[in-house]
C-alpha positions as CSV (number, residue, x, y, z in Angstrom):
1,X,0.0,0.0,0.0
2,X,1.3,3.2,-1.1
3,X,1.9,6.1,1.6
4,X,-0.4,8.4,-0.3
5,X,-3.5,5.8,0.1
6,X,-2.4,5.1,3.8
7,X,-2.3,9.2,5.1
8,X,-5.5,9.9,3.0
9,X,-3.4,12.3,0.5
10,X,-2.4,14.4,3.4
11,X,-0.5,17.3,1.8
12,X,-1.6,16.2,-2.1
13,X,-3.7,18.3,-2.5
14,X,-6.0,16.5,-3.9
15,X,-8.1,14.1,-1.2
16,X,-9.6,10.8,-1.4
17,X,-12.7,9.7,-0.8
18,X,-12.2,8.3,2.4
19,X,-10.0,11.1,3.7
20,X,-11.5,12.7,6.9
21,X,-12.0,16.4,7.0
22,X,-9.9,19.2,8.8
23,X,-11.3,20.7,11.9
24,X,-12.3,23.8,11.5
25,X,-10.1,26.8,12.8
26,X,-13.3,28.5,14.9
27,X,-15.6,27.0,17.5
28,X,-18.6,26.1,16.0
29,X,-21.2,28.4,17.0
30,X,-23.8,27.6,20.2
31,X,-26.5,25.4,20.1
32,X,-30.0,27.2,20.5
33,X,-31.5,26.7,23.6
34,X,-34.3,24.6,23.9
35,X,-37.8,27.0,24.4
36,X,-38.8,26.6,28.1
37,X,-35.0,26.1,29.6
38,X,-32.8,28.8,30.8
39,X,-29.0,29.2,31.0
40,X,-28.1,29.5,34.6
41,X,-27.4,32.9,36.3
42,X,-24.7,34.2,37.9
43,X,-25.1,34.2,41.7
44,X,-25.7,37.1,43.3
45,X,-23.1,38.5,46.1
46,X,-25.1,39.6,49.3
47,X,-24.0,41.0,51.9
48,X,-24.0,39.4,55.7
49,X,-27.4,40.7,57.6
50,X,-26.6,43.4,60.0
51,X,-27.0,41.9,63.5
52,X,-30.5,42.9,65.1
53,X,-30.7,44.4,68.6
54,X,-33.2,44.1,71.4
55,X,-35.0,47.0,70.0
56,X,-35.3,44.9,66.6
57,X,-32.6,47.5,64.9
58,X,-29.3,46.6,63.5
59,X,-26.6,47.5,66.0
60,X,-24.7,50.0,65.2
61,X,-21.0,50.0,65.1
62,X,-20.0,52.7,67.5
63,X,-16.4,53.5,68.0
64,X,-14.6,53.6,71.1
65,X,-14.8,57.4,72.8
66,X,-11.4,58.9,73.2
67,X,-10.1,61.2,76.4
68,X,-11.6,65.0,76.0
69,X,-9.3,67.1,74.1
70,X,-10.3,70.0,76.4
71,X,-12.4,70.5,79.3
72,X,-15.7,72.7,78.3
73,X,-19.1,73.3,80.9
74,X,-20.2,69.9,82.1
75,X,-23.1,68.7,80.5
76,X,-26.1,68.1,82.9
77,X,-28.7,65.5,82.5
78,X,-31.7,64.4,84.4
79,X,-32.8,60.7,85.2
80,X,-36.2,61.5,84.9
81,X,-39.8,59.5,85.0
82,X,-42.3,59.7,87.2
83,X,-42.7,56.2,87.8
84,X,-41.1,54.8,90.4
85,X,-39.5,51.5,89.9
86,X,-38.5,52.1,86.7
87,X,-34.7,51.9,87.2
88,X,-33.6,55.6,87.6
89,X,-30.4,55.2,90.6
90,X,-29.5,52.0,89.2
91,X,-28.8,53.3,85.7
92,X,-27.4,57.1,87.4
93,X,-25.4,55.0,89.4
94,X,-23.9,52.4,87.0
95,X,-24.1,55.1,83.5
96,X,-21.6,57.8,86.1
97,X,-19.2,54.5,87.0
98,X,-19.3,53.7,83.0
99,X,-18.5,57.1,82.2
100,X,-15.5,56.9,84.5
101,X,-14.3,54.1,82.7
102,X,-14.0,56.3,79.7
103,X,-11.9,59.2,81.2
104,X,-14.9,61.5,82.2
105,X,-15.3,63.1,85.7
106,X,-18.5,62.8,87.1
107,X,-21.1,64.4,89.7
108,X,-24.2,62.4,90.8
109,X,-27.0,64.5,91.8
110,X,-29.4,62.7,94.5
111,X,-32.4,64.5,94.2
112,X,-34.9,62.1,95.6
113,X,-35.9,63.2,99.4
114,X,-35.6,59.1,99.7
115,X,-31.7,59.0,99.0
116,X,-32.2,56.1,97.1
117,X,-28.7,56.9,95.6
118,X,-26.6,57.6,98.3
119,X,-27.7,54.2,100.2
120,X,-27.1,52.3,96.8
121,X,-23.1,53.9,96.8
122,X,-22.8,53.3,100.6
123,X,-23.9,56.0,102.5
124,X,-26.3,56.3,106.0
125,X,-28.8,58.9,104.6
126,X,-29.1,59.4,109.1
127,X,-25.7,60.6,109.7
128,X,-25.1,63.0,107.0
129,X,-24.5,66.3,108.4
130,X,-25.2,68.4,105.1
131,X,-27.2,67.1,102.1
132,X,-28.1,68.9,99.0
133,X,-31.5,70.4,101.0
134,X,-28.5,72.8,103.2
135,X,-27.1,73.6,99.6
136,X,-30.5,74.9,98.1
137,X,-31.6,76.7,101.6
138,X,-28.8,78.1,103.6
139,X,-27.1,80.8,101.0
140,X,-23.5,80.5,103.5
141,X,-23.6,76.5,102.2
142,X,-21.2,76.4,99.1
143,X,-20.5,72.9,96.8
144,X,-17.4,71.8,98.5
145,X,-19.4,71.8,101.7
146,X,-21.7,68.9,100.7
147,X,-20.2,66.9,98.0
148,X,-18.4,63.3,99.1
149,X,-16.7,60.9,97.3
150,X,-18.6,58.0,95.8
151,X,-16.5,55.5,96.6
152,X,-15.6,55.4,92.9
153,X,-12.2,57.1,91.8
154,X,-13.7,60.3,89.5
155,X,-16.9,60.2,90.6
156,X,-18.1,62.2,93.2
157,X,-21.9,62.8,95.1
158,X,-24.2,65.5,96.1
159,X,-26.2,63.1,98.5
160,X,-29.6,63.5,100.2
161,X,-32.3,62.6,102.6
162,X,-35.8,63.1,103.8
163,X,-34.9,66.8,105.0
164,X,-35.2,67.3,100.8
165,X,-39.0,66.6,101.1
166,X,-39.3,70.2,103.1
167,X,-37.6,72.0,100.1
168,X,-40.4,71.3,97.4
169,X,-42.9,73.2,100.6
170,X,-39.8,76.2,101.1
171,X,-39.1,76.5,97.3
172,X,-42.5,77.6,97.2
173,X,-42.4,80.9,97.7
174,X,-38.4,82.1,96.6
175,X,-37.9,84.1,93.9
176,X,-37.2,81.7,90.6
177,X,-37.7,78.8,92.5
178,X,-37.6,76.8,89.7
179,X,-33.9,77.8,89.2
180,X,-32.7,77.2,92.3
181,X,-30.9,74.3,91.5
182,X,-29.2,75.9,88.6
183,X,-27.9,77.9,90.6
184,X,-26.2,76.1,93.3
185,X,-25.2,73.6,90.7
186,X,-22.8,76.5,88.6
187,X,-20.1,75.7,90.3
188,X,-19.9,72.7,89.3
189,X,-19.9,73.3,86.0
190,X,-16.3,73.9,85.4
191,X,-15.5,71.2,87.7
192,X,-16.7,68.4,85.9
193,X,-17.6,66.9,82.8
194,X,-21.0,65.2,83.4
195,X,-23.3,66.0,86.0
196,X,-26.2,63.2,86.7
197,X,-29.4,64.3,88.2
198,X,-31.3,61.2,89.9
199,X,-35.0,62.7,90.3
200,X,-37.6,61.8,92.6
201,X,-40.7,59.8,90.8
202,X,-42.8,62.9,90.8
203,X,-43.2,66.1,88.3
204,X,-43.2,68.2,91.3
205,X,-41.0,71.4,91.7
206,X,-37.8,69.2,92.4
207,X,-38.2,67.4,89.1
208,X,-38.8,71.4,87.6
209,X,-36.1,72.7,89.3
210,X,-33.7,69.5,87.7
211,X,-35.2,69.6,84.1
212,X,-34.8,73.5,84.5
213,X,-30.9,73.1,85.2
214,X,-30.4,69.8,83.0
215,X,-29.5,70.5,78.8
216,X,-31.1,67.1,78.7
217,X,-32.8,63.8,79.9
218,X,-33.0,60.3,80.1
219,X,-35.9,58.3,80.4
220,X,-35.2,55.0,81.9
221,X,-39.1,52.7,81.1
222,X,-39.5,49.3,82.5
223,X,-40.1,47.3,79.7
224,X,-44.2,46.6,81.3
225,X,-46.9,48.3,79.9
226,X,-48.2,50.6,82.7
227,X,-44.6,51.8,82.8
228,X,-45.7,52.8,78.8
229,X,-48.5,54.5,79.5
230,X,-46.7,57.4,81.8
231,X,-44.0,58.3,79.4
232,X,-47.0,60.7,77.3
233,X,-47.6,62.4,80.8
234,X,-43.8,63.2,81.2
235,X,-42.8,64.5,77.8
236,X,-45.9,67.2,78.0
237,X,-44.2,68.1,81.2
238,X,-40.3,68.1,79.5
239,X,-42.2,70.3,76.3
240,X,-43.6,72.8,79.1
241,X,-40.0,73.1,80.8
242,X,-38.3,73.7,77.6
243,X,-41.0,76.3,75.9
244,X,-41.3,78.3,80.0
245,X,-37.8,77.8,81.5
246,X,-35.1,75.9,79.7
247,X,-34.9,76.4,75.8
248,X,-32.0,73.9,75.7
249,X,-33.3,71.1,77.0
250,X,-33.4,68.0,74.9
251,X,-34.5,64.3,75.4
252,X,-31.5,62.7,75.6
253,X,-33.0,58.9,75.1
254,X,-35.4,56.5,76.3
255,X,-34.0,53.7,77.8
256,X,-35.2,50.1,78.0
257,X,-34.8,48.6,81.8
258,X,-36.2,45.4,83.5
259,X,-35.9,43.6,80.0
260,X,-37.1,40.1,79.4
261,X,-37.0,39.2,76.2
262,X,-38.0,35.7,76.9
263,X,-41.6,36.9,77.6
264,X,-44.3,38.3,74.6
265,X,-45.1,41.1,76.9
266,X,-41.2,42.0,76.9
267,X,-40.9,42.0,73.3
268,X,-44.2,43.9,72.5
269,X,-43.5,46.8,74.9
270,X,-40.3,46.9,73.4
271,X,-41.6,47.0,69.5
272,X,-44.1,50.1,71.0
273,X,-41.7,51.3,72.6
274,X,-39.8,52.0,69.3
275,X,-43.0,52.9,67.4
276,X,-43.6,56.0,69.5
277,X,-40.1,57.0,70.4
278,X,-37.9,55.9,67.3
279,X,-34.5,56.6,67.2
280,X,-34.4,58.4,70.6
281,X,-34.4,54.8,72.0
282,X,-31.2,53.7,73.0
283,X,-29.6,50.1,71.1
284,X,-28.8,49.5,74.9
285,X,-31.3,47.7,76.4
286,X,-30.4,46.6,80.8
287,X,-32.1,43.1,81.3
288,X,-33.1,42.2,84.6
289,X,-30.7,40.7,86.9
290,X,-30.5,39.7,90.4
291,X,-26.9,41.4,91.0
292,X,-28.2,45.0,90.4
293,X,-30.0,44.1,94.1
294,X,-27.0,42.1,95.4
295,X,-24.3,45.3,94.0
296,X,-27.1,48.1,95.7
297,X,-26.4,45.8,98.8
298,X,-22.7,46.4,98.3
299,X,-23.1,50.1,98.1
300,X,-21.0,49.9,94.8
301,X,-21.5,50.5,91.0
302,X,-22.1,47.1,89.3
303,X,-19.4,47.4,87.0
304,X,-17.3,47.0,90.5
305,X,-19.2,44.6,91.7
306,X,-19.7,42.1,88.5
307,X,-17.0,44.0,86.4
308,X,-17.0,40.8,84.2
309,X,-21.0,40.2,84.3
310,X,-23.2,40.9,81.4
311,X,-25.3,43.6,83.5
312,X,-21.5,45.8,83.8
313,X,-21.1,45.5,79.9
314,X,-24.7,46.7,78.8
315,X,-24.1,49.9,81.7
316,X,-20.9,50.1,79.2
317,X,-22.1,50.2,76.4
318,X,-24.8,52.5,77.5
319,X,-21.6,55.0,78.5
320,X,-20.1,54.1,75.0
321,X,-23.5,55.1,73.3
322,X,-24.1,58.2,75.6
323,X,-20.9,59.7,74.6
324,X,-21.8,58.6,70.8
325,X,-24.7,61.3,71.5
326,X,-22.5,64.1,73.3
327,X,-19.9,64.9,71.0
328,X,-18.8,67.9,73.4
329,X,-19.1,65.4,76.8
């Protein structure tokens, strides 16, 4: 058999019949897809789900608050709601000790004639010789007289007891008696950076006279419906302050307290909660816990107490978030 015969004329030019064509130089072109079928689709890239809080918003990513770069007027802020229960010297207590984590000095205001905040940082309301009735009364009582440490390096306390439940009576009939607390408190002003005001569960003259000398509040609400129901009650009173006495004043935040959100009641006071109030709610949300009792016991901050519990890092967080809303603090 000839070579030409076995190679099928490769390179004769002239091919047999059996010699097998040359494959073309291009790729044939595609088939047409059958009607009804689809190519597939590239996948589509999506992003993680931002993490959902208590409140049922994404948490936000706040960064961590740095020293002061200069020392301005304190910033003043009320623990206001005139429900009692709701959580007010446990979060004025543990908020100031948070804050003094973060570099800030600190003055807690107890302005409840029950001293519910100077027995929860250690003191005998029955042996205090001056209280912050002497301060707003007697004109020859300055600040240095009454304040006492808290126990807490950078946080200091203006404490009180029952004698304050004669002032509201006294305050009565004094000139601008619903700035008497301003007043007293100017001192202060220079010597700290935030000054917490723990009020008494009332809208009497002593919650005027703080929401008069505050530039802002914040509204700790059991997470229980009748707790819900009061907060309409307290912001008329806040709008009167602010359009009669105290242009500046600003709601701060609402915060969530007493927090369980294993129960639907929990939840749903929570989702209102947000409805009505929005963004002013805090992300920070204090579940209930048995060693907020067991730290008051201690007469110390619970970020002392349990520095490692979950109750210390939400009060933290709470400071963190704070800070997030008072750029100048």
């Amino acid at each position: 058999m000839s070579g030409e015969h076995r190679y099928g004329g490769f390179g004769s030019g002239s091919g047999g019949a059996n010699a097998p064509d040359m494959p073309p130089l291009t790729s044939p072109p595609t088939p047409p897809t059958p009607e009804g079928e689809h190519l597939a689709e590239p996948l589509e890239f999506r992003r993680p789900e931002p993490e959902l809080g208590p409140t049922g918003r994404p948490l936000p990513d706040l960064p961590e608050p740095g020293p002061r770069s200069e020392h301005a007027r304190a910033r003043v802020v009320s623990m206001t709601n005139q429900k009692g229960g709701v959580g007010k010297t446990t979060t004025t207590i543990n908020l100031g000790a948070g804050l003094v984590e973060y570099g800030r000095k600190v003055l807690l205001v107890d302005f409840d004639p029950q001293g519910s905040l100077s027995v929860g940082l250690g003191l005998n309301p029955h042996t205090m010789e001056r209280t912050v009735y002497n301060l707003l009364m007697e004109r020859d009582v300055a600040l240095e007289d009454v304040v006492v440490p808290s126990g807490v390096p950078g946080m200091d306390l203006l404490p009180s007891n029952i004698d304050l439940s004669a002032a509201e009576v006294q305050l009565v009939h004094e000139v601008a008696r619903e700035q008497t607390l301003q007043r007293v408190l100017a001192p202060a002003l220079e010597q700290y950076d935030v000054i917490l005001i723990d009020c008494q569960p009332s809208l009497g003259l002593l919650t005027v006279n703080a929401l008069t000398a505050s530039d802002g509040v914040i509204v700790p609400l059991e997470c229980e419906y009748f707790a819900l129901r009061g907060v309409a009650l307290l912001k008329t009173t806040i709008d009167k302050v602010r359009e009669r006495l105290n242009p500046k004043l600003e709601i701060d935040g609402v915060l969530g307290t007493m927090y369980d959100g294993r129960t639907l009641h929990g939840r749903e006071v929570m989702e209102r909660l947000v409805q009505a109030w929005g963004d002013t709610v805090f992300h920070t949300v204090i579940r209930r816990t048995v060693k907020f009792s067991d730290s008051t016991v201690a007469g110390e901050p619970i970020t002392s107490y349990a520095a490692t519990s979950t109750a210390a890092d939400a009060y933290r967080q709470l400071a963190k978030e704070v800070l997030h809303r008072w750029p100048d603090a």
